[in-house]
N, C-alpha and C positions, 0 to 999 in steps of 0.2 A: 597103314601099319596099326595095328591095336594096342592101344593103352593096356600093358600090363601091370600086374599090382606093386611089383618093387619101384616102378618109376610115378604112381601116382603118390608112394609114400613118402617118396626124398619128394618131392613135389612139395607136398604138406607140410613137411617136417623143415623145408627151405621158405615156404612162403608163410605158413599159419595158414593154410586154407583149409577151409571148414573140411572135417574129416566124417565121412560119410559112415553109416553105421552098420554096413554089411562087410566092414574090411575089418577084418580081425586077426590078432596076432597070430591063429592060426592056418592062415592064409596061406596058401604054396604064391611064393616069390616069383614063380614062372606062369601064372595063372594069366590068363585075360580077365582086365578089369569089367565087371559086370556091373549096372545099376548106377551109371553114373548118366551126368545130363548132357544134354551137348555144351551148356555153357560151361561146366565143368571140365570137359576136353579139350575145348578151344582156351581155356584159363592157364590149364597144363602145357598145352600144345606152346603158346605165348613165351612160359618162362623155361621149357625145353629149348627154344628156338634163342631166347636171349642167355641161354649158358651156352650153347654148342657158340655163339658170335663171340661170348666172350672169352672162353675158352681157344676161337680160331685168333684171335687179336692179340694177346698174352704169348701164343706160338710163333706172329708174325715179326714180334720186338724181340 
């Protein structure tokens, strides 16, 4: 699945991670993120994976 630009920005905007400087406000929100690295994916990928658990756990109480 490809990193699009609205989920690399609540990304940022949840963790402080460093924001890359071809993402600009005006960005279409439905875009494929372009120019990012792999550790930057796998970084994203990490704190998508620990909200979706948190989010499942909070449904399960």
């Amino acid at each position: 699945m490809p990193l699009m630009v609205e989920q690399y920005k609540q990304f940022i905007s949840a963790t402080g991670y460093r924001l890359l400087p071809d993402i600009s406000k005006s960005s279409p929100t439905d875009n494929h993120l372009e120019g990012v690295s792999w550790d930057d994916v796998v970084a994203c990928a990490k704190w998508a994976a620990k909200q979706a658990f948190n989010k499942y756990n909070e449904l399960k109480t």
